[in-house]
Backbone as CSV, one residue per row, in Angstrom:
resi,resn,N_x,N_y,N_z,CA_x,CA_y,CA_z,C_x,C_y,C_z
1,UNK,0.828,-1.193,0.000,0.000,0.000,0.000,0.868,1.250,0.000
2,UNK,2.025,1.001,0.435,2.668,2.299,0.813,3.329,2.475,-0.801
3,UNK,3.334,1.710,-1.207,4.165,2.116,-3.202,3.019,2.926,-3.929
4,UNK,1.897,2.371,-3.439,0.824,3.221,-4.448,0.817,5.005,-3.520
5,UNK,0.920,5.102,-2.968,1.205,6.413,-2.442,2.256,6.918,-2.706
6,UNK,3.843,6.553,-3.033,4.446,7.448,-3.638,4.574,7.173,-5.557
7,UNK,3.408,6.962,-5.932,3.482,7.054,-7.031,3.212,8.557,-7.676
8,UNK,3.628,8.770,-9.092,3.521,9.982,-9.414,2.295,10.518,-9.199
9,UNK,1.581,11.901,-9.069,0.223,12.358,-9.677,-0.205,12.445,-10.773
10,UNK,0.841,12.518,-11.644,0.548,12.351,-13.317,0.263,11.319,-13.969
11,UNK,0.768,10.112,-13.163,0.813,8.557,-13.674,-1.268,8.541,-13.540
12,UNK,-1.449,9.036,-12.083,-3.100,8.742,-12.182,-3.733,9.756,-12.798
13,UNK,-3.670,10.856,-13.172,-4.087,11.957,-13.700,-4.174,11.070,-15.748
14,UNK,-3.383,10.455,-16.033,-2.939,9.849,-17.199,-4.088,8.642,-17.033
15,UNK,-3.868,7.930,-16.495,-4.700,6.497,-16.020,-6.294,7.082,-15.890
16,UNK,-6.546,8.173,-14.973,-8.190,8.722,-15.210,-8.632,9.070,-16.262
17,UNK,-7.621,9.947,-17.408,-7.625,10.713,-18.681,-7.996,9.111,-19.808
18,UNK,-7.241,8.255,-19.074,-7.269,7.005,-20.200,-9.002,6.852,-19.717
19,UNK,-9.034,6.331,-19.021,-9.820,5.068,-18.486,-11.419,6.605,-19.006
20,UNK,-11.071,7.769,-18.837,-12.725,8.527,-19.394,-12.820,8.297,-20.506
21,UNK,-11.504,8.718,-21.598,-11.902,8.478,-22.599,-12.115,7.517,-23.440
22,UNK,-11.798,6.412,-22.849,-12.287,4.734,-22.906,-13.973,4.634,-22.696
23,UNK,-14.130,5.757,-21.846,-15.717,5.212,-21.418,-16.675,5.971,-22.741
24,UNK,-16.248,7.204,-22.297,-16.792,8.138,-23.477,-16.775,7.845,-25.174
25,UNK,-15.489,7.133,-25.423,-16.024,5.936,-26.709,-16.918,5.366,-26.969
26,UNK,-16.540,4.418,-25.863,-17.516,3.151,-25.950,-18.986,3.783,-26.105
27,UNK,-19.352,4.904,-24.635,-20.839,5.485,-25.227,-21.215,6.098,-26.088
28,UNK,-20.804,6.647,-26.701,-20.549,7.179,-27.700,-21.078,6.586,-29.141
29,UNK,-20.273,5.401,-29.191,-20.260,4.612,-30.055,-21.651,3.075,-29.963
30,UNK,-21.780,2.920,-28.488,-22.879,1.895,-28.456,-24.264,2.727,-28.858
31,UNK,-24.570,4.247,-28.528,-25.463,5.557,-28.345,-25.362,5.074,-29.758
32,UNK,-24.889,5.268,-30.675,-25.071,5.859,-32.000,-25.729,4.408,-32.586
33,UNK,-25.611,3.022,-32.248,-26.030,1.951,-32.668,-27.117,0.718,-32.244
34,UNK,-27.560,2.431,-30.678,-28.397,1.418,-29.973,-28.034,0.127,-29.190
35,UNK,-27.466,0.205,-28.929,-26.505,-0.927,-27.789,-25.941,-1.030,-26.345
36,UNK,-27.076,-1.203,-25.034,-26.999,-0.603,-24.435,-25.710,0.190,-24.118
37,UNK,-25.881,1.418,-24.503,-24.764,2.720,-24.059,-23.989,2.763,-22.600
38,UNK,-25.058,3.022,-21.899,-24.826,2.931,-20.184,-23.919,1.837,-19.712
39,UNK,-24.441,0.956,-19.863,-23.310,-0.196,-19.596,-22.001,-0.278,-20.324
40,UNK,-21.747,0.309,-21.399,-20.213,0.129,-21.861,-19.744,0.995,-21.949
41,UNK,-20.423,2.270,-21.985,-20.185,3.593,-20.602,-19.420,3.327,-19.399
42,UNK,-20.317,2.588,-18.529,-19.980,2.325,-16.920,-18.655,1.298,-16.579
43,UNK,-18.995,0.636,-17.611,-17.966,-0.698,-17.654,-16.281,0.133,-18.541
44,UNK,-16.629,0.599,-18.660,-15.481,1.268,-19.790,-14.462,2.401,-18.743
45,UNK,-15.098,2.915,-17.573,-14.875,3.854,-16.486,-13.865,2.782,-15.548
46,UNK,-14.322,0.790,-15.193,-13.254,0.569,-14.543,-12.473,-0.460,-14.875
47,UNK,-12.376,-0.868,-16.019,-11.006,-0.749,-16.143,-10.091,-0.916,-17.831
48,UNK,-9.328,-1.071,-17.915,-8.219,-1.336,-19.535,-7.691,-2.150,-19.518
49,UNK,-7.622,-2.696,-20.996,-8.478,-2.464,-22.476,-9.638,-3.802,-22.551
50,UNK,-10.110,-4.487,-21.296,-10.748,-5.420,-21.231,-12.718,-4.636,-21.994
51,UNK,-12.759,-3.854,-21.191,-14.162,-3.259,-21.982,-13.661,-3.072,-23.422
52,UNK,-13.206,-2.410,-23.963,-12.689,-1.706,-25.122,-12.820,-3.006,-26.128
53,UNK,-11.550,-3.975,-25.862,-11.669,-5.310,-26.879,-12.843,-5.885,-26.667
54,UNK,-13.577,-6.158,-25.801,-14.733,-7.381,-25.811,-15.659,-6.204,-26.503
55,UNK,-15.873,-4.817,-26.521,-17.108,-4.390,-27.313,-16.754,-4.515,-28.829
56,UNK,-14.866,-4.424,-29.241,-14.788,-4.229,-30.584,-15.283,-5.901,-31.261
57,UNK,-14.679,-7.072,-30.147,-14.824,-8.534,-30.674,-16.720,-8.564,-31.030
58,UNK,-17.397,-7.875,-30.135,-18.818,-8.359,-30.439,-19.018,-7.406,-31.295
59,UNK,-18.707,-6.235,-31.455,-19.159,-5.951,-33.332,-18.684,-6.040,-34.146
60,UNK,-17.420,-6.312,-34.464,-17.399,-7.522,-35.621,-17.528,-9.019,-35.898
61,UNK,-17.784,-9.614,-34.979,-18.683,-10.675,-34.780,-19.934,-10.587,-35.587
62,UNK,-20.407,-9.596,-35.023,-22.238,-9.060,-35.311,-22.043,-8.928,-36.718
63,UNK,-21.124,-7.822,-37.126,-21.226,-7.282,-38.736,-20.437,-7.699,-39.539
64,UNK,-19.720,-9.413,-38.787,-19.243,-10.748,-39.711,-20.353,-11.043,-40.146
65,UNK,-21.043,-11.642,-38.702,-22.287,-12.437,-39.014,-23.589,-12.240,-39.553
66,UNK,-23.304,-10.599,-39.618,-24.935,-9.753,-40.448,-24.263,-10.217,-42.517
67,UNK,-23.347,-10.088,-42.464,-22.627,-9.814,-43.879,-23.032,-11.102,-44.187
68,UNK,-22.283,-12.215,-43.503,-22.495,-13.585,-43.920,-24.018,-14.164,-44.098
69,UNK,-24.800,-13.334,-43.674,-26.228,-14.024,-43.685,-26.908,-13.132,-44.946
70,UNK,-26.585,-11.712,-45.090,-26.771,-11.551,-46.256,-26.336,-11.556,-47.568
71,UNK,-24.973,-12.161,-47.637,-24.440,-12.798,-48.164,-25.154,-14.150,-48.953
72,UNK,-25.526,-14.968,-48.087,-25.709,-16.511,-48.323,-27.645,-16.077,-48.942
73,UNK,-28.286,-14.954,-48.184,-29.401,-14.515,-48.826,-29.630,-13.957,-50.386
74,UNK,-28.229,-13.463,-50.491,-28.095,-12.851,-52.226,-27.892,-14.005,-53.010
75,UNK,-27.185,-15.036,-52.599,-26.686,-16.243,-53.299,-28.170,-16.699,-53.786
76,UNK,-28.557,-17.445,-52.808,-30.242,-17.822,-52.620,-30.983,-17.336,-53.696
77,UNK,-31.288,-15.732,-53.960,-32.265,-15.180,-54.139,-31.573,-15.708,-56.098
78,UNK,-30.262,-15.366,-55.960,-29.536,-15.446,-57.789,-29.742,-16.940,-58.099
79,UNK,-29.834,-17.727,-57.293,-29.699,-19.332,-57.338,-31.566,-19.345,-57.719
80,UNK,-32.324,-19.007,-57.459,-33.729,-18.735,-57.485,-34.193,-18.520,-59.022
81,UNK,-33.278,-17.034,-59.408,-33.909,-16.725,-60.512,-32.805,-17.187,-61.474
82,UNK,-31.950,-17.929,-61.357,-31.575,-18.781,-62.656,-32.682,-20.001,-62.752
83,UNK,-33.302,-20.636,-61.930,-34.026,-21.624,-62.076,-35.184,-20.888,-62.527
84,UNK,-35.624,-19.904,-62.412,-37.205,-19.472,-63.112,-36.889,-18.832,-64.151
């Protein structure tokens, strides 16, 4: 306990500066797509880069898996009208 007290003020001043604008992304960015905001807001405030990667892994996941389904739907629909 006594090391975290002579640590710099700038080191946490740096670490708060990170860790807001980590949060303020994330809401930012879930706000604009409808995804609950608040929570990757709140979650984004304690701690790094664990919020940050798991929101980027689940949207491209999502807008792998949106592509691939409309993907395999365009195929479908061309596979359709060669047969008619």
């Amino acid at each position: 306990m006594n090391e975290l007290a002579k640590v710099d003020w700038r080191l946490w001043l740096g670490i708060g500066i990170l860790l807001f604008a980590q949060s303020t992304g994330l809401f930012l960015h879930a706000r604009s797509r409808g995804r609950k905001a608040w929570f990757w807001g709140l979650w984004g405030l304690t701690h790094f880069p664990s919020p940050l990667m798991t929101y980027l892994l689940l949207q491209v996941w999502k807008n792998y898996k949106k592509k691939r389904q409309t993907k395999a739907a365009e195929n479908n629909l061309k596979g359709a009208k060669k047969d008619g």
